[in-house]
N, C-alpha and C positions, 0 to 999 in steps of 0.2 A: 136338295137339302137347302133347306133356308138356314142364314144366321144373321142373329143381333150384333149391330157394331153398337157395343157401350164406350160412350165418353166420360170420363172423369173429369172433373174441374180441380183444378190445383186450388188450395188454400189461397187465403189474401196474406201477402207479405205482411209482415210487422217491422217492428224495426231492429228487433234481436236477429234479425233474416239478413244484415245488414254490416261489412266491416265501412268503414269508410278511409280515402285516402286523398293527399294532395294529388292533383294536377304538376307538372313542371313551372315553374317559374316563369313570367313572360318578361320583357326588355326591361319593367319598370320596377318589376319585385315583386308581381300582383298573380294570385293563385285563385284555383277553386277548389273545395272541399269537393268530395262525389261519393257516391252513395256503392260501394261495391261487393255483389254476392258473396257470402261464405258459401265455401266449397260443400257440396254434398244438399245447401240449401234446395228443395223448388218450391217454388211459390209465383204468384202474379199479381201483379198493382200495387199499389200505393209504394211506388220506388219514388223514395225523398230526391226531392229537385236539388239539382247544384247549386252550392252556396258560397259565396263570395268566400276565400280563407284568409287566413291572416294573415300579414307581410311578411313576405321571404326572411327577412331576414331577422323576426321575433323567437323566441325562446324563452322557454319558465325560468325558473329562478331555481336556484341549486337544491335539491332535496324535492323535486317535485317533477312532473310528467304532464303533457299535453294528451287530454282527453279529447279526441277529434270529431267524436260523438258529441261532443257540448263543445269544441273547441276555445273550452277553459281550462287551464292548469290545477291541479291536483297534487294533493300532497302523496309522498310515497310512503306505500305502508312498512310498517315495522320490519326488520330481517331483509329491507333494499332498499338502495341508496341513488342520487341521482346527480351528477355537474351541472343537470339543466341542459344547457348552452355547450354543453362537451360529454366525451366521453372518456373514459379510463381503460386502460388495455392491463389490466392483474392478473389473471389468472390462466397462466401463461400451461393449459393443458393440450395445445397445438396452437399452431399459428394462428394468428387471428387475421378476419377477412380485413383487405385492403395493404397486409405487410406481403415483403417481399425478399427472397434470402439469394443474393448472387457471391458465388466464391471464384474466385479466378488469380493464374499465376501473375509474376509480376518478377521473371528472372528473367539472364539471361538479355537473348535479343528479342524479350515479345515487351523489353522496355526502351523507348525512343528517349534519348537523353536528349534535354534541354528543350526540346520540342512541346511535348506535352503528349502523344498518343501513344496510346496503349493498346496492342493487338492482346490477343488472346483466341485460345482455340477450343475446343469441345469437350477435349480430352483432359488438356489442360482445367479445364472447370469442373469435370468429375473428378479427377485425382482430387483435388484442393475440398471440392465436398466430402470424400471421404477421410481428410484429414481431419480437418475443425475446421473453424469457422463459427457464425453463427448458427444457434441453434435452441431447439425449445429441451430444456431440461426441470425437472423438480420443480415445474409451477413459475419458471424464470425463463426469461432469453439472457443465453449466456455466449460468450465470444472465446471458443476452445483455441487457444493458441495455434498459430498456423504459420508458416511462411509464405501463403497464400496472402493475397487481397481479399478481405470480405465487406460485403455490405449488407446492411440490415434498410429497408425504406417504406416506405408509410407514402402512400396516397389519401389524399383526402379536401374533398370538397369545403369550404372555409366559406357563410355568408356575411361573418362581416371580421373584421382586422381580430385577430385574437391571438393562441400564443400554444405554444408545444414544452411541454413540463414534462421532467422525466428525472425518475430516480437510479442513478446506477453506483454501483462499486468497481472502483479501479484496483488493479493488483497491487500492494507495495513495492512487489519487483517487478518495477516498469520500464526496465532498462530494453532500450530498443523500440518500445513501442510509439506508435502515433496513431490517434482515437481523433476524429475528426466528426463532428455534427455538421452537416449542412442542410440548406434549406433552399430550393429552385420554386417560383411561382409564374404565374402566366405570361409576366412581361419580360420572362427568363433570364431575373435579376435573383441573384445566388448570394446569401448572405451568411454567415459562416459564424461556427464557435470553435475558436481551437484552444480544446483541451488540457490543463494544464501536464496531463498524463505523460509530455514528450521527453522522452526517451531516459527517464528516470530521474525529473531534476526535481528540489524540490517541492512540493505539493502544498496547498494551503488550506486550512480546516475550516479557515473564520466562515461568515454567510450560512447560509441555509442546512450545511456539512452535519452531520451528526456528530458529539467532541466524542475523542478517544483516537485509537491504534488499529482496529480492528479492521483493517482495508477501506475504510470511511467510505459510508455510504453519503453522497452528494445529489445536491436537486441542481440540473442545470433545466436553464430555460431561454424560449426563441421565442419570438415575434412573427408573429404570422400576416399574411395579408389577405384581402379575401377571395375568393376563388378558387380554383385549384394549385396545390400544396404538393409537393414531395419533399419528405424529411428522409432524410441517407444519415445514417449512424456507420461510421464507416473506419475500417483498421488495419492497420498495415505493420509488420514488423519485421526486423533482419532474421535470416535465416538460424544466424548461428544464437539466439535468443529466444528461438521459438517453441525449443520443450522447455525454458527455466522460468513460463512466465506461468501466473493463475489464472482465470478466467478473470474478463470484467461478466457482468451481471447487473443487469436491469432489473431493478423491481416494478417499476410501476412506469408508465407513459399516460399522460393526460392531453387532449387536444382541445381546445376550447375555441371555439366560435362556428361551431357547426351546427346545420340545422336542430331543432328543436328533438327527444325523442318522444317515443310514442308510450314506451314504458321505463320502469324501474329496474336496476340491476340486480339480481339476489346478491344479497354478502354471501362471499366465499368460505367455505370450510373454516374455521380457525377464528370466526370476527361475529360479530352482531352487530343490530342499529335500531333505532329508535324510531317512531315516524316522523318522515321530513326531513329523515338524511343525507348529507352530502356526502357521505364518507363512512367507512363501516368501520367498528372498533375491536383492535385485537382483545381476544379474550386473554386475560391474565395468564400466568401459572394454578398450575390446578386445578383449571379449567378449559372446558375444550365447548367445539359448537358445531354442528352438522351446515350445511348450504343452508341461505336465507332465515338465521337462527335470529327469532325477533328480542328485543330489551334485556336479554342478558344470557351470557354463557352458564349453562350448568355446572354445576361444582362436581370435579371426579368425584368415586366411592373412597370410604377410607380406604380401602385396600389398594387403591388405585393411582396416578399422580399423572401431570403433566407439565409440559415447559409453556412457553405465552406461544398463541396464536396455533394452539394444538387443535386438530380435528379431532381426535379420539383420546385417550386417556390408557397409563399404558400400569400393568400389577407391579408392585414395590417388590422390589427382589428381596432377597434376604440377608440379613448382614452380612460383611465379610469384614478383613482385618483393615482392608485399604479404605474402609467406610469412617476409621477412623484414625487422628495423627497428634503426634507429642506436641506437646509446648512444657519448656522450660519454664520453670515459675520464676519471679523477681527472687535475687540473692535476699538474704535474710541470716544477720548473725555467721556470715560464709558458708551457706549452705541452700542450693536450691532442691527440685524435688519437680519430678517429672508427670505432669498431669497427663490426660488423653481429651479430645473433643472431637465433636461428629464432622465430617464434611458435610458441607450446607450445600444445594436444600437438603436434609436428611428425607431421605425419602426410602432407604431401604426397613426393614422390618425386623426387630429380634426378638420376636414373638415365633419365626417359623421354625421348623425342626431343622436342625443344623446352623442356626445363626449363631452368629459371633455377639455377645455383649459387650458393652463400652467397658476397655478394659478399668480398674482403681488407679488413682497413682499411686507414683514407686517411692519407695521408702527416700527422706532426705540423702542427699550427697554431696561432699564439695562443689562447691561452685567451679566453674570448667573457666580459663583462661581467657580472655576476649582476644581479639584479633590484634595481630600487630599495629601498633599506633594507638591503643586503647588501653583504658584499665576501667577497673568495677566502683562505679562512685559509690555516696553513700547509701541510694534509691535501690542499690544493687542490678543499674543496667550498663552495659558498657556505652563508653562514651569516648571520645577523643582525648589526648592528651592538650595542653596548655599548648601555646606560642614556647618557640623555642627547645619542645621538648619530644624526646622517642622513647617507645617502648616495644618490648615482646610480647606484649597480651599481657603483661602483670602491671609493676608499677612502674610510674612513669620515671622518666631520667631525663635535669638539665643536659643539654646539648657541651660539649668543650668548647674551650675558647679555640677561633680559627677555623670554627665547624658550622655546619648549616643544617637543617633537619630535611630528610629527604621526606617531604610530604606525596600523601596520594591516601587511596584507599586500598587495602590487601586484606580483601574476605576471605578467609580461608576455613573459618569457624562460623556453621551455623546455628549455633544455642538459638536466637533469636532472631531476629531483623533486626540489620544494621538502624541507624536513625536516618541515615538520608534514603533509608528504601522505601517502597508502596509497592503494595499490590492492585487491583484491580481485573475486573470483568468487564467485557463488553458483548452484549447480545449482537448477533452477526445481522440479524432478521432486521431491516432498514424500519420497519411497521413496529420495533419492539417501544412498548410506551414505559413499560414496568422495570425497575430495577435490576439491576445482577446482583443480588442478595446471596452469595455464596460463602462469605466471611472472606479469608486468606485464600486468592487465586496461586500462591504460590508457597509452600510449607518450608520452612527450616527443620532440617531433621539432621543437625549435630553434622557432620560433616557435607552435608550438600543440602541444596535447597531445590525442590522441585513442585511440578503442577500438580494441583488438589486433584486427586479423583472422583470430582463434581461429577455427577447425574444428571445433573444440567445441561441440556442437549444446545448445539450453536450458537456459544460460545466463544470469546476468546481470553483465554487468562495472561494477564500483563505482569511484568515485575519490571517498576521505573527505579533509574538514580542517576539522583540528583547531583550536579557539579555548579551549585549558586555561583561560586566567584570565582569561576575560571581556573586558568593555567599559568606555572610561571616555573621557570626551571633555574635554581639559581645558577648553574655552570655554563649559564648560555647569556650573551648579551642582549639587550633589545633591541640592536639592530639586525641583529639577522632573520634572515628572511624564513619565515615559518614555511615548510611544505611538505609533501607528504615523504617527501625524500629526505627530509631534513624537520621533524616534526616534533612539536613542544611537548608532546608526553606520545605513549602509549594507555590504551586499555586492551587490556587479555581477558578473556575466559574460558575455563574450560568447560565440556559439556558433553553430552549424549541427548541424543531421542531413541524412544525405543516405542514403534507406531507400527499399526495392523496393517495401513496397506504406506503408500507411498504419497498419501495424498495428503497426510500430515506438514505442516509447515514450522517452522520456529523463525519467527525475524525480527532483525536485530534494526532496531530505530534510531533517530538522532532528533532530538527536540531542541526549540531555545531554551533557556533557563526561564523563561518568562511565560514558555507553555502560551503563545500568543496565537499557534494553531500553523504553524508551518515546523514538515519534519522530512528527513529527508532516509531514505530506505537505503543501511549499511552493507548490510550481508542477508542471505534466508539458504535457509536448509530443510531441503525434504527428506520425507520417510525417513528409517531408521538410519541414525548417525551414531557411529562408536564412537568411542571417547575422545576429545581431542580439543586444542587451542586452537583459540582465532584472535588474532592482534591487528586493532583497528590503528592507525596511527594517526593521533590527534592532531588538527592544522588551526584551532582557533584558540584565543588566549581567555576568550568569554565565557561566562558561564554557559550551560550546556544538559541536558538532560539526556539518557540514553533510556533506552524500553525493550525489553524483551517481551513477543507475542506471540504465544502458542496457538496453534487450531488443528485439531485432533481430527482424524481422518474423517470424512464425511463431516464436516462440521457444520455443512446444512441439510442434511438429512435425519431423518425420523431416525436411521438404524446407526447413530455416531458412536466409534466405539473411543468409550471412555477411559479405556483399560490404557490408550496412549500415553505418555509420559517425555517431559521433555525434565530432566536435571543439569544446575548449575553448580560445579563442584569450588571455584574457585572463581573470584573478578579482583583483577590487580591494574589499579586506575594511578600511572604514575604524575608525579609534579601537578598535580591537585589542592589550589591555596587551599588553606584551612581545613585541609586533611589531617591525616593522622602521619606520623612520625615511625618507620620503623628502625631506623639507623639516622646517624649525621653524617655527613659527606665532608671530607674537608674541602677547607677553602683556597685556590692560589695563591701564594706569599705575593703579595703586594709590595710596591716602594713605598705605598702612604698606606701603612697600621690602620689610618682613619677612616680610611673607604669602605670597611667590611669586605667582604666574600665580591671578589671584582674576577668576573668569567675569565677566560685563556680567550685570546684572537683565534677568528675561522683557522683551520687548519693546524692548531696547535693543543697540544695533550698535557696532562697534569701530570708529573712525576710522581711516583708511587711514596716517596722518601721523603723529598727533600719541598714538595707542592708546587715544582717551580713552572710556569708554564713554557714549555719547550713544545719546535717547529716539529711535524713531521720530517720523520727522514725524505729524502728526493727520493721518488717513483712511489710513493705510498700517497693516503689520502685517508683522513680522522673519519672514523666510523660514527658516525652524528646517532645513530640510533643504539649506543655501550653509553658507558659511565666518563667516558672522558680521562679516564684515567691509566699510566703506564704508556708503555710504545705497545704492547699489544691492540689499543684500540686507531693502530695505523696500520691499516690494510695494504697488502702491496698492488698496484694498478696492472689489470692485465697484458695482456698482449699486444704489442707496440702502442701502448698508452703510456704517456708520461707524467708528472705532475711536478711543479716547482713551488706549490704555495698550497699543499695537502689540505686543497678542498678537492679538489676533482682532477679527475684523471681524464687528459684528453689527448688530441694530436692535430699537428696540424695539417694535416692531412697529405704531407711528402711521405710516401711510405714505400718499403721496401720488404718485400714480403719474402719467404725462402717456402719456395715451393717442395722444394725436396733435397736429395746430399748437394747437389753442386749445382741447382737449379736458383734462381730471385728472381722475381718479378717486379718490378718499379711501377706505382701508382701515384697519380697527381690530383689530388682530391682537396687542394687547397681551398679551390672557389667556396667549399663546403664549411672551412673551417672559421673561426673567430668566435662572435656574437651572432653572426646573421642566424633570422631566422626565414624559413618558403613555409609557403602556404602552399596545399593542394586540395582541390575541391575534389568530391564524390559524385557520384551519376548521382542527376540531380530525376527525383522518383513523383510521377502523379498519379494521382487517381482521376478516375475519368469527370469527377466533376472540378477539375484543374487544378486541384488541389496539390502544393508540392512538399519536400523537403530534400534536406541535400546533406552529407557530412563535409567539415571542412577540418583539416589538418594542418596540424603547425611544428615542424619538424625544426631542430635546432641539434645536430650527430655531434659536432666537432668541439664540444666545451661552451658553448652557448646554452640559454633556458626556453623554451617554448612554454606560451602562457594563453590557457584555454580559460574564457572566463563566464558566467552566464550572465546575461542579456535580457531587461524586462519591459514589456510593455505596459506604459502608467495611463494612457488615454484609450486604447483598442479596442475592439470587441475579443482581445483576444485576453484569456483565462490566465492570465500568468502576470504574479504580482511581485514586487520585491518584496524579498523574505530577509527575514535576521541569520537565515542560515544559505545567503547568495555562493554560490562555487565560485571556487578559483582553484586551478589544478596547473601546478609547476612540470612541465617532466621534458624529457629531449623529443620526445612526441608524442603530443595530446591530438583527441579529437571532440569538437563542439558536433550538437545539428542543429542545422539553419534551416530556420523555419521561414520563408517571405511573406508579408503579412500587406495587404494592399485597404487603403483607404478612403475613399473615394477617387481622387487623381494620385494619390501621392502613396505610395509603399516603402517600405522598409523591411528591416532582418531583424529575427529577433534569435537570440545565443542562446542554447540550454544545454544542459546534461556534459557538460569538459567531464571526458574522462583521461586519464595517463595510461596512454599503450607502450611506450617505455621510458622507465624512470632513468636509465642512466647507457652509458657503453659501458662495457665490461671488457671489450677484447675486439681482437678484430682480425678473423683468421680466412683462408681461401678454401677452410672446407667446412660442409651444415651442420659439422658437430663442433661443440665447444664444452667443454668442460661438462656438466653433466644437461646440456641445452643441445637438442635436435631437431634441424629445421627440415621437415617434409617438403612434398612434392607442393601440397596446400597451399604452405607459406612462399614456396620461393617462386610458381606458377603468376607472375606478375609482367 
């Protein structure tokens, strides 16, 4: 059998036959462009010769791409976006290449105090990953509370000096935590941001921060150097803080001075762009946008609606009654009349079958009372009464001669919004460009005020008040020392949340009166909370702003259920200048008539009868937080606690204790006793890039004060500035943490977060029970 061997000739190459790529870099910065097959291509000849490429360390210009085919820059088409000279890590749908997520313990003895090393074990690292840590969630890297160590880090090649840009949200309740940025490069010179997020002090808005309440989303930013980079985003927190904190959360990282790319990014679901973009644009409300959607977001169907920066467009439901809420109209001739309006955006429907219609208003009715300290001027809104004057919600009343008006505010009636209230909205989404157009984030509904049942998906509804000119108590001197034991007013409020899962928040803020963008995080309460008071106790005499901020479960999710509710049934803001009036206090009989109202000395109480200021009896101590008034507000001093000048109850520490019928025990604890105050330091904790922090304590048992104060740095790289709202915390044992902050040769400490772990002695007994106080295995395991 014979056979033909047939040859084919392969086509001649073109240049469509052809990807091209750099070569590596050589000593000087100097490359070649080359010519390299597409897969699947065959062909032979005319393979384009190597061509000299561009210097290592060029890059196009933001909104554009290097064509390596013409190795000229290009602009990028419509629906993608481009840094140039950087890249953006958004769209956070799995880790992206070059990040790296380590979780690991940090109790215990796998921590070496003072030293600096930190063991760890295998097991130990999987426990801690399946607790939290970081992690990729809902299009975000987010940091789940842990009592683990977690690091988040970033590799990345740099060709020339550039910089790491990153947008995150810290919790409000940042009590415990430390958030650490750092930066190691090839001369393994470590250069650092620390955070102002340490351990709850507090926080500052001004700079690049987004203004509002709503966890502020912040830009922090690093300096790079060139060549290889590891960025460590890194968090550490106490155990006993670790389920009470929220996630921080990153929106966005940019790294800038990396080589050139080869293409454009598509914009992500929810945004669009233009050609020549650097950056892609959230689509409004109402509008939504598929991946790489070019010059402009589509508008939903009418039947249809959306919040800003939506992928999809979601059907308006149908009316219901919570779609819409009262308002009291202005008095008129003494008589107002009860309207209804939509919750904004109105977005449900009372065109479908079973919808609810906006209710008429209701026929006129007397005008309703105004709150104590107020009456109904001529405009028919309540208002304050005059200087010198109180009232019950009707009309107002001069004050008696010998009397003083106990100012503040006592909301008890909500017909309307008081005058020093606001509400407000803040979109949670750090990319929101558009408005929070929702009208009233918080409704007065005649006896409580609560959050609008907005449609408005991620979200947070605000309700501020305002205290412009401070505090002042007349029954109290101005020498005495304001604290939190001894404090120039209270503010109370009562309240409920009532939320679908637990992942609902409400928290309670402290602003300057000047709103200058530092506030510092009171109290917060999740998931559902029955009814109840919380009494902040005032320590500054300045003016003062406080904020209530709600965020409804899921409040960054597509599925946030709206149906949450948080109500404010009462706020009672005492010794408040320029408040309102609900009674007059008398004043101490004085020897000079001419002084006016002249406060009782520490430790002495106002006679109920006769005004006269008299001492506490011996073994009692004036209850600084009552009226001052009577010998009931002289408490008697615990258990071998003495007092001779009814401010406080102490001992000097000879003490002889009765163990049992016919049993004493004699103790010498004098060393302990006077003024003095010890210091004791905590294990001092690193992370493995040397990074430290320590607690330090100030105890003072025996009738002395310990005095925890924060501490700021004005020249550092370090994030922590003085604020109008700097801590100072009084108590017999406070705790600072000490952060050591190094400078090129020269380091120092910097003080934050004084808290009061206890405010006073109460007794002092040989067994862990005391009155209705039980000390466990926990506490006395020391």
């Amino acid at each position: 059998m014979l056979m033909n061997r047939v040859f084919t000739r392969a086509p001649e190459c073109t240049a469509d036959d052809f990807n091209y790529e750099y070569t590596s870099c050589d000593a000087s910065g100097e490359r070649w462009r080359v010519a390299v097959p597409r897969p699947g291509r065959v062909c032979e000849g005319n393979v384009p010769f190597p061509q000299k490429g561009l210097n290592c360390s060029f890059s196009c210009s933001g909104g554009q791409y290097l064509d390596l085919k013409t190795q000229e820059c290009r602009h990028c088409q419509a629906g993608s976006y481009s840094l140039g000279g950087g890249v953006r890590f958004e769209d956070f749908t799995d880790l992206p290449q070059g990040f790296q997520i380590e979780n690991f313990a940090l109790d215990g003895d796998e921590i070496l105090a003072e030293v600096g090393v930190v063991a760890q074990t295998a097991a130990a690292s999987t426990d801690c990953a399946k607790n939290g840590g970081w992690h990729v969630k809902d299009g975000f890297l987010i940091y789940v509370p842990t009592p683990c160590f977690s690091k988040l880090s970033y590799s990345g090649h740099l060709v020339r000096p550039g910089f790491v840009e990153y947008v995150y949200r810290m919790p409000k309740n940042n009590l415990g935590l430390v958030f650490n940025v750092i930066v190691k490069n090839e001369q393994c010179q470590s250069y650092r941001d620390q955070l102002k997020a340490l351990m709850g002090e507090t926080r500052d808005r001004s700079g690049s921060s987004k203004s509002g309440a709503n966890g502020e989303w912040q830009t922090g930013r690093l300096e790079l150097k060139s060549g290889p980079n590891v960025i460590s985003w890194t968090v550490a927190n106490s155990r006993e803080s670790a389920g009470n904190l929220d996630p921080i959360v990153i929106g966005h990282i940019d790294v800038h001075g990396i080589a050139f790319t080869k293409s454009c990014t598509l914009c992500p679901a929810g945004t669009y762009s233009s050609d020549g973009a650097t950056e892609c644009t959230p689509c409004q409300p109402d509008h939504y946008s598929k991946r790489g959607t070019p010059q402009s977001c589509p508008k939903c169907p009418d039947e249809q609606y959306s919040g800003p920066k939506a992928s999809s467009c979601i059907d308006r439901p149908k009316c219901t009654e919570s779609d819409y809420y009262a308002v009291h109209e202005p008095c008129v001739d003494g008589k107002t009349k009860k309207s209804f309006k939509s919750v904004q955006p109105k977005v449900c429907r009372d065109d479908l079958p079973g919808a609810v219609k906006q209710p008429h208003s209701e026929p006129p009715i007397p005008c309703p009372k105004c709150n104590p300290g107020m009456h109904l001027n001529k405009e028919g809104a309540c208002v304050f009464c005059d200087k010198d004057q109180y009232s019950d919600g009707n009309e107002c009343t001069k004050c008696p001669v010998n009397t003083v008006p106990n100012y503040g505010y006592q909301y008890v009636w909500w017909n309307s919004l008081p005058p020093n209230m606001k509400t407000n909205c803040e979109f949670i989404d750090e990319e929101s460009t558009s408005d929070c157009n929702i009208g009233e984030a918080w409704l007065p509904d005649g006896e409580s005020i609560h959050t609008a049942p907005t449609h408005q998906p991620g979200v947070a509804l605000e309700l501020a008040l305002a205290v412009p000119h401070g505090f002042k108590n007349p029954l109290v001197g101005t020498d005495v020392r304001i604290s939190a034991q001894n404090p120039i007013g209270h503010l109370t409020f009562v309240f409920e949340t009532r939320c679908a899962t637990k992942d609902c928040a409400l928290y309670f803020v402290e602003d300057s009166a000047e709103g200058n963008g530092f506030y510092r995080m009171v109290a917060d309460f999740n998931g559902t909370v029955l009814k109840r008071a919380y009494t902040h106790p005032i320590t500054r005499i300045t003016g003062v702003k406080y904020m209530w901020a709600f965020l409804r479960s899921k409040s960054s999710a597509v599925d946030e259920f709206i149906a949450d509710r948080a109500t404010i049934y009462s706020i009672n803001v005492t010794n408040a200048v320029a408040g309102g009036a609900s009674a007059c206090l008398p004043c101490p009989t004085s020897a000079n008539p001419n002084k006016g109202c002249v406060p009782c000395e520490p430790g002495h109480y106002m006679t109920e009868s006769t005004h006269i200021c008299t001492k506490c009896p011996k073994d009692t101590m004036l209850n600084t937080t009552g009226d001052r008034i009577g010998v009931k507000s002289c408490i008697e001093c615990g258990d071998y606690l003495a007092s001779n000048d009814g401010v406080a109850c102490t001992t000097d520490g000879n003490l002889l204790l009765t163990i049992g019928k016919n049993e004493t025990r004699k103790y010498d604890m004098s060393a302990l006793g006077g003024k003095r105050t010890y210091e004791a330091s905590g294990v001092k904790v690193y992370s493995r890039e040397g990074t430290s922090y320590y607690h330090m304590f100030n105890v003072s048992l025996f009738g002395g004060t310990a005095t925890c104060r924060d501490t700021y740095d004005y020249k550092g790289d370090a994030l922590i500035k003085a604020a109008a709202l700097d801590e100072t915390t009084e108590a017999a044992v406070c705790r600072m943490t000490v952060l050591p902050l190094r400078e090129g040769n020269t380091s120092h400490m910097i003080y934050v977060s004084p808290m009061g772990l206890v405010s006073r002695l109460i007794g002092i007994s040989h067994k862990p029970e005391h009155q209705n106080i039980r000390l466990g295995e926990k506490e006395l395991d020391y």
